[in-house]
C-alpha positions in Angstrom: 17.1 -10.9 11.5 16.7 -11.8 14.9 12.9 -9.5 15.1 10.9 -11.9 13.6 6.8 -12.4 14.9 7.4 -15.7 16.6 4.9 -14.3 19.5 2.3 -14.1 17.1 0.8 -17.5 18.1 -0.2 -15.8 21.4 -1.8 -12.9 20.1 -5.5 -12.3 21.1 -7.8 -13.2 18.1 -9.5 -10.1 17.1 -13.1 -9.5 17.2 -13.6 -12.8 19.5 -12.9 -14.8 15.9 -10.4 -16.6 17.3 10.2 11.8 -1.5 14.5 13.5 -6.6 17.5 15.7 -7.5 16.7 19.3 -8.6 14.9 19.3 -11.7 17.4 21.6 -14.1 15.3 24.2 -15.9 15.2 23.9 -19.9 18.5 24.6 -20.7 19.2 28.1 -22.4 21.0 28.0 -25.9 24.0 28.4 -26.3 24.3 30.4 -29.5 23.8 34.4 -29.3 21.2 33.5 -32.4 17.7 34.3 -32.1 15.3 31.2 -31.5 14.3 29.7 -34.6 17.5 31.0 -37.0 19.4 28.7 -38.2 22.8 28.0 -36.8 26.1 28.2 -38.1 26.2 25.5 -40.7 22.6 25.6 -41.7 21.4 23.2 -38.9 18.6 24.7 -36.5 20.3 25.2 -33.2 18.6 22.3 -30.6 18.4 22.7 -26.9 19.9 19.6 -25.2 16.3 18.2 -23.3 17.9 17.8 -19.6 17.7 14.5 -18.7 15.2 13.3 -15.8 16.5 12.8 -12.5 16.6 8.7 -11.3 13.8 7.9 -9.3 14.8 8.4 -5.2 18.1 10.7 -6.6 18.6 12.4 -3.2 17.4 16.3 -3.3 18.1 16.6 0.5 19.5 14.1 3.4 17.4 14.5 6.4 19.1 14.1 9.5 21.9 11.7 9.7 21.1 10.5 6.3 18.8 8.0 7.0 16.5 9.5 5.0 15.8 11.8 2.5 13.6 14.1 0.1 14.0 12.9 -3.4 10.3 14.1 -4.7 6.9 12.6 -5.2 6.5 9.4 -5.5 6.7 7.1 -8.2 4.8 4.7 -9.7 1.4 5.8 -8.0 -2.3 5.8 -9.2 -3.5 9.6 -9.4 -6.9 9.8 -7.3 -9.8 10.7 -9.5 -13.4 11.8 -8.8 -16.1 9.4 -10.1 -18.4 10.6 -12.6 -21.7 11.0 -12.0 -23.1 7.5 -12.7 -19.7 6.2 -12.7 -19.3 2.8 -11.4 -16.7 2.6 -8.7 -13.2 0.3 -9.4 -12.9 -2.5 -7.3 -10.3 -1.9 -4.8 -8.1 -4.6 -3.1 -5.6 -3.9 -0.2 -3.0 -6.0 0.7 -1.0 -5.1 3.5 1.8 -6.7 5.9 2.3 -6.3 9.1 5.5 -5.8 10.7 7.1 -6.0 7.6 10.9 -6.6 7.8 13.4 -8.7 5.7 14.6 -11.7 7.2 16.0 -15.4 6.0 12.7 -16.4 4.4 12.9 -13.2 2.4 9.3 -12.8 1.7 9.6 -9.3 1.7 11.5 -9.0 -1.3 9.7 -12.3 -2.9 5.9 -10.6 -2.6 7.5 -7.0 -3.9 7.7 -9.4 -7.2 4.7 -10.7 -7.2 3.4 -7.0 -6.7 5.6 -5.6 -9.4 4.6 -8.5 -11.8 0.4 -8.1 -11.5 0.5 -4.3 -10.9 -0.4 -4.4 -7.4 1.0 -2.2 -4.9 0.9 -2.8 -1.3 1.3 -1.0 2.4 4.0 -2.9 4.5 3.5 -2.0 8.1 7.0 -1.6 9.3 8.0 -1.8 13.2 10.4 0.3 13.8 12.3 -2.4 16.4 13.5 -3.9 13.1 15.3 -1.2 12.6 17.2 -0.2 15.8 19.9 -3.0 16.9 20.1 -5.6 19.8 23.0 -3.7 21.7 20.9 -0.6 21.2 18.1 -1.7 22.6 17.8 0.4 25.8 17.0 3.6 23.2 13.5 1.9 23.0 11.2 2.2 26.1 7.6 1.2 25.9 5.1 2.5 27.8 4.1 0.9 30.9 7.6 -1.3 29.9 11.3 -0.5 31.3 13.7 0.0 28.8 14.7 -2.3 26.3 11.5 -4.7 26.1 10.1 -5.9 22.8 7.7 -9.0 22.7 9.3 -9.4 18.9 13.0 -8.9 19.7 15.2 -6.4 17.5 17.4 -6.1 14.4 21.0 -7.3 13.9 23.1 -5.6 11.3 22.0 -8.0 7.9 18.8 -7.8 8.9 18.8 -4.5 9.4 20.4 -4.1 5.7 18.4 -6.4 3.9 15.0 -4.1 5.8 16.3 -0.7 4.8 17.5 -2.2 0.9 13.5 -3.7 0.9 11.7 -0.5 2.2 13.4 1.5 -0.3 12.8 -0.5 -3.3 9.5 -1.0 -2.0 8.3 3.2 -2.0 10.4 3.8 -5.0 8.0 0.6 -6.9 4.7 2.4 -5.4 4.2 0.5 -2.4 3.3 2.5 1.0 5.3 2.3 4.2 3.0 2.6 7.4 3.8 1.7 10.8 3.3 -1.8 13.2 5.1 0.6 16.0 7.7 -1.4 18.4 7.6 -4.0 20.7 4.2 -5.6 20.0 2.5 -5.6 23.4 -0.8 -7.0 23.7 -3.1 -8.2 26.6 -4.7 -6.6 29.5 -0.7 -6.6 31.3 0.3 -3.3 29.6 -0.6 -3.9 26.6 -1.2 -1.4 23.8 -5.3 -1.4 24.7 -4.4 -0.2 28.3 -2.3 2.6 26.6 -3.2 6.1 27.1 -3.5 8.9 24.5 -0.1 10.5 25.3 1.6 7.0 25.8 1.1 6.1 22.3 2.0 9.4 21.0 5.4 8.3 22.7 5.1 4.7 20.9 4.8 6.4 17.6 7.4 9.1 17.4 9.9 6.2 19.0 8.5 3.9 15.6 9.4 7.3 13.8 12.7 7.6 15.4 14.5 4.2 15.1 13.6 4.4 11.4 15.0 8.6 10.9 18.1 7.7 12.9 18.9 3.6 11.5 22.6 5.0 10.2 23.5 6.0 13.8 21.9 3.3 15.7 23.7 1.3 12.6 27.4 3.0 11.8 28.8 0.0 10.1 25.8 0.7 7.9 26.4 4.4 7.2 27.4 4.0 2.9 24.0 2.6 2.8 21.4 5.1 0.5 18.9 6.4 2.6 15.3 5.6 2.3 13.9 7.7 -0.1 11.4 9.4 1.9 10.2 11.9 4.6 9.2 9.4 7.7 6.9 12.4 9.1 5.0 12.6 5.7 5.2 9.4 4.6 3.9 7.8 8.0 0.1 8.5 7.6 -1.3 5.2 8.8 -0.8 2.3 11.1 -2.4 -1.2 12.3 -2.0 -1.5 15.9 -0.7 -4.7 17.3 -3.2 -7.7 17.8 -5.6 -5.0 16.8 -6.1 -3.7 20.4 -5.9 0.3 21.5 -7.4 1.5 18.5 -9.6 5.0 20.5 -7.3 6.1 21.9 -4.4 5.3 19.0 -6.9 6.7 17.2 -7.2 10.1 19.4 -3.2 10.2 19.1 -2.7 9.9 15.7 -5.2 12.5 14.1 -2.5 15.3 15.9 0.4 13.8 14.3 -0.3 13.8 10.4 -2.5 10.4 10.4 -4.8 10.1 7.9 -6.0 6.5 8.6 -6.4 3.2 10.1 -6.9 -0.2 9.7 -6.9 -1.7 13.4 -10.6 -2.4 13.3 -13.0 -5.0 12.3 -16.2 -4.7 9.9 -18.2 -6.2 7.3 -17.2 -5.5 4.0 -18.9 -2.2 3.5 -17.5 1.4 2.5 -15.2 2.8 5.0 -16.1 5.7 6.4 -14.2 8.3 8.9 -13.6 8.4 12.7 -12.1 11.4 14.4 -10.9 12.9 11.5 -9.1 9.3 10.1 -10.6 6.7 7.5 -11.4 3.8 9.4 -10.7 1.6 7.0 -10.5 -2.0 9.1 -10.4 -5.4 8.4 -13.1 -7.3 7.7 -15.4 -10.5 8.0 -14.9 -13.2 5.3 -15.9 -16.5 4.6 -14.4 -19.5 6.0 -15.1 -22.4 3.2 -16.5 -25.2 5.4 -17.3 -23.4 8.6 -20.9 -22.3 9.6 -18.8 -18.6 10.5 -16.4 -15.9 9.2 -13.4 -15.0 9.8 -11.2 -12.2 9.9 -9.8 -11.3 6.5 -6.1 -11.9 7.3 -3.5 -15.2 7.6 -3.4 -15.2 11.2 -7.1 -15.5 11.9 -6.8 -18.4 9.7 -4.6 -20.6 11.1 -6.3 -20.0 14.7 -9.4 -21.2 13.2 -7.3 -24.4 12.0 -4.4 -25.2 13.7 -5.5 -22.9 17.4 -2.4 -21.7 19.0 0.2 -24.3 17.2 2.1 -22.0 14.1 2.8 -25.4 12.5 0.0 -27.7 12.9 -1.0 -31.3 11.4 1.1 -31.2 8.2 -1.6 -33.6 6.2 -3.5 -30.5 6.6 -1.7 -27.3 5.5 -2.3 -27.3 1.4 -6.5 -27.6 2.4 -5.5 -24.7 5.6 -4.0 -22.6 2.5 -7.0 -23.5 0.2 -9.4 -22.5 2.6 -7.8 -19.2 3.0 -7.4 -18.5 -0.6 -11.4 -19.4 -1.3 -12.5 -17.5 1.4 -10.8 -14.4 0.0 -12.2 -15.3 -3.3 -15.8 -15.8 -2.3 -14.9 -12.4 -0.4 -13.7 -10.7 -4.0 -16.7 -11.6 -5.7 -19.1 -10.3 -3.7 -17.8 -7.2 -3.5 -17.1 -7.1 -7.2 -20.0 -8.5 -7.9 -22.0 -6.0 -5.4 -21.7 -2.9 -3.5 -17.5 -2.7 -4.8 -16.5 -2.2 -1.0 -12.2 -2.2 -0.9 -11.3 -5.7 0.2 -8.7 -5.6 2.9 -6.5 -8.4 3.5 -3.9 -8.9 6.3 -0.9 -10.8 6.6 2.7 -11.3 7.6 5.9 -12.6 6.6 5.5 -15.7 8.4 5.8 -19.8 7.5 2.7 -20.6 9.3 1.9 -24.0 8.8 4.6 -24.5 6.3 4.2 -21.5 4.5 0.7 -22.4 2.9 -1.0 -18.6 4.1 1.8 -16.8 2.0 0.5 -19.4 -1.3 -3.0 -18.3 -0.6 -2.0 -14.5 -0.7 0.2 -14.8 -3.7 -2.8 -17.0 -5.8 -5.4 -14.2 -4.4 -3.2 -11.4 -5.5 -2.8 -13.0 -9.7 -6.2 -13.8 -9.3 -7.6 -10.9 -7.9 -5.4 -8.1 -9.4 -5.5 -9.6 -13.0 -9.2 -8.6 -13.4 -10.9 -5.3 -15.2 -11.8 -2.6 -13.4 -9.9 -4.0 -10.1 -7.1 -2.0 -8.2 -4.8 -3.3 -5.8 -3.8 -0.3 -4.2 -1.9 0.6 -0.6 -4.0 2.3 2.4 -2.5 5.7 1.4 -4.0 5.7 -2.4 -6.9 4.3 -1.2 -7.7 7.5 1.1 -6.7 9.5 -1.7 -9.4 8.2 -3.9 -12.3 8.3 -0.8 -10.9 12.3 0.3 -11.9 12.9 -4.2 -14.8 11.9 -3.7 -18.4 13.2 -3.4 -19.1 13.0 0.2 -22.5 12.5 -0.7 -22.3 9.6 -2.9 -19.6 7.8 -0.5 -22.5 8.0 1.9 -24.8 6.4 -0.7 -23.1 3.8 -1.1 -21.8 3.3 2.4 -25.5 2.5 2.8 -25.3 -1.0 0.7 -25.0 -4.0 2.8 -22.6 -6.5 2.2 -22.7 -8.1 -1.0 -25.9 -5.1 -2.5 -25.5 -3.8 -5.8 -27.6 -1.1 -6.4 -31.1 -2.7 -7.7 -31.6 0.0 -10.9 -27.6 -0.3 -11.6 -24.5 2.0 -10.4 -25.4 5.1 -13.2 -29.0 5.6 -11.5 -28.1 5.4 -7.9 -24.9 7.4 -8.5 -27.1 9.9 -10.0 -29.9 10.1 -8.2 -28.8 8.0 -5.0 -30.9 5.4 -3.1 -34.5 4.7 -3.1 -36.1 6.6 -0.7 -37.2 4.0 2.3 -40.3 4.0 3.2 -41.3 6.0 6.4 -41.8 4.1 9.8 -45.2 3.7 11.4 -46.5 6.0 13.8 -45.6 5.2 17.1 -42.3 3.7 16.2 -39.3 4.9 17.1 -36.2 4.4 15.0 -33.9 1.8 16.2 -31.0 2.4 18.4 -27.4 3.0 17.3 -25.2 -0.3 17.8 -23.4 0.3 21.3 -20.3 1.3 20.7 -20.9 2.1 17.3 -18.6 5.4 16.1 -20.5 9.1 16.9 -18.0 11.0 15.2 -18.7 9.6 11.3 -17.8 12.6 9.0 
């Protein structure tokens, strides 16, 4: 595939850190015989059990075929409200960005790894992967002319070996979100300069390419479609080099959004933002370094190897060892403590000869392995938080990073926080953060 990230050593570091066939109804019986009589030949007469339909058997195409409706998902957690006193599961997100099948075939290689320690995943797909070089004049960016992409476009394997990934990927569990297009980023109309309705363009473009890949792809056409609704399934996003997010943000809530992880936080509870869990990435340790990081590969390697994707090569197993025992000290205390999600970033990418996608694949066997953990996507994450008792998610949105609750998880579930003491007279409360969020529901 010619779309591959090989701009991502330019990005801006973030935060200054550097849908089955019809289901046949029971069958009726074929003999005149009331139920229950015995049949001709004294055996009892047995309805034939229909047999279930394969998972993503087409119901309905969509469009040109593309896509389709084939019912729920499969292989998906079913969101359940905590008991009262209930101890929360530890949840751990890993997600890609710009996911897309190319030559190092990570994409299939980490679907795998996810099938074989019960993990399931959100790949960010841009939708540039999907739409063809000669075709590229179909996409226009805003504040771009036509046919501009800072990460190129497909070509007709790559193309294949995407839409063969992303379907085996939803049928195993996984979620497909969206990266968008063309990856702009920067003050020189990048996606931070882009208005409201301008990103409302970017996404139903991101929607488009991947609803229409058969005819932007004809030699492609006897493909099976992907096995989903691309206006339902698209419910979340993380925007490029994590810039735009307001007004992408602003955008999204009126077009079916129901999160977003384009932010950056401690590792706390997530809570909502116009109308979307804000569910962002967040500050880890860096083993060795008197600072944190940003939880995902890129941030990393700036912190190692600056701008240069394939630094000092003496140093890439320690690079990839520092990543994986910052995430680890990360896990534990959240495990240990206030059980915020982890949320962990990454790409398909050889940085630094491939040691980030090592530290992912340890964390994920070491991580997911362990009781009451859940490596979930973005979109069963937000299915457990909307279950939940707004009130307690509030509770425990008050512990810092690393808290457990002093008297245990079943009193302060119950009974919620210790009441903090009033302030002295005179004293006004503290001022909100500037630029802290005012719409929290």
């Amino acid at each position: 595939m010619t779309a591959t990230t090989k701009k991502a050593a330019t990005k801006k570091i973030a935060g200054g850190l550097v849908a089955t066939a019809l289901v046949l109804g029971v069958a009726g019986c074929s003999s005149s015989e009331p139920a229950g009589r015995p049949a001709p030949g004294g055996q009892a007469a047995k309805k034939a059990a229909p047999e279930a339909p394969a998972p993503g058997s087409v119901n309905r195409l969509i469009g040109d075929g593309s896509t389709a409706y084939t019912g729920l998902q499969p292989n998906v957690g079913k969101a359940e409200k905590l008991k009262p006193g209930e101890k929360p599961p530890q949840f751990v997100v890993f997600s890609w960005d710009g996911a897309g099948e190319d030559s190092q075939k990570l994409f299939s290689h980490f679907r795998e790894v996810g099938k074989k320690y019960n993990a399931r995943m959100t790949y960010f797909l841009s939708g540039v992967y999907m739409l063809p070089e000669e075709k590229r004049s179909l996409y226009t960016a805003p504040q771009h002319t036509a046919g501009r992409s800072d990460i190129g476009f497909g070509d007709p394997q790559g193309i294949k070996d995407t839409a063969t990934q992303v379907r085996a990927a939803w049928l195993e569990g996984n979620e497909i979100g969206t990266h968008f297009n063309g990856h702009f980023c920067g003050p020189e109309g990048g996606v931070g300069t882009w208005s409201v309705e301008e990103w409302k363009s970017e996404i139903n473009q991101a929607k488009s390419f991947v609803k229409n890949w058969k005819t932007n792809s004809p030699a492609l056409k006897s493909m099976e479609p992907l096995p989903f609704d691309y206006d339902k399934e698209m419910i979340g996003a993380r925007t490029p080099c994590l810039e735009g997010q307001k007004n992408f943000m602003l955008a999204a809530k009126d077009m079916g959004f129901r999160y977003d992880s384009s932010g950056i936080s401690k590792q706390i509870w997530p809570k909502k933002t116009d109308g979307l869990w804000d569910i962002p990435l967040q500050l880890v340790p860096m083993p060795g370094r008197a600072f944190e990081t940003l939880s995902m590969d890129y941030n990393y390697l700036v912190n190692q190897s600056g701008t240069t994707t394939q630094g000092d090569p003496s140093q890439h197993a320690y690079w990839g060892e520092q990543m994986r025992d910052g995430l680890a000290k990360a896990f534990e205390r959240t495990y240990q403590g206030n059980r915020a999600p982890l949320i962990i970033g990454n790409h398909f990418e050889s940085w630094n000869g491939g040691t980030y996608m090592h530290a992912v694949e340890d964390s994920i066997k070491t991580m997911c392995t362990q009781k009451e953990v859940r490596c979930v996507s973005f979109r069963e994450l937000a299915d457990w938080l909307d279950a939940q008792d707004p009130k307690a998610l509030e509770w425990m949105r008050g512990l810092d990073v690393g808290e457990a609750p002093k008297e245990g998880w079943n009193k302060f579930l119950t009974a919620g926080p210790p009441a903090k003491p009033a302030a002295p007279a005179g004293v006004k409360p503290a001022a909100e953060p500037a630029g802290a969020s005012q719409n929290e529901e």
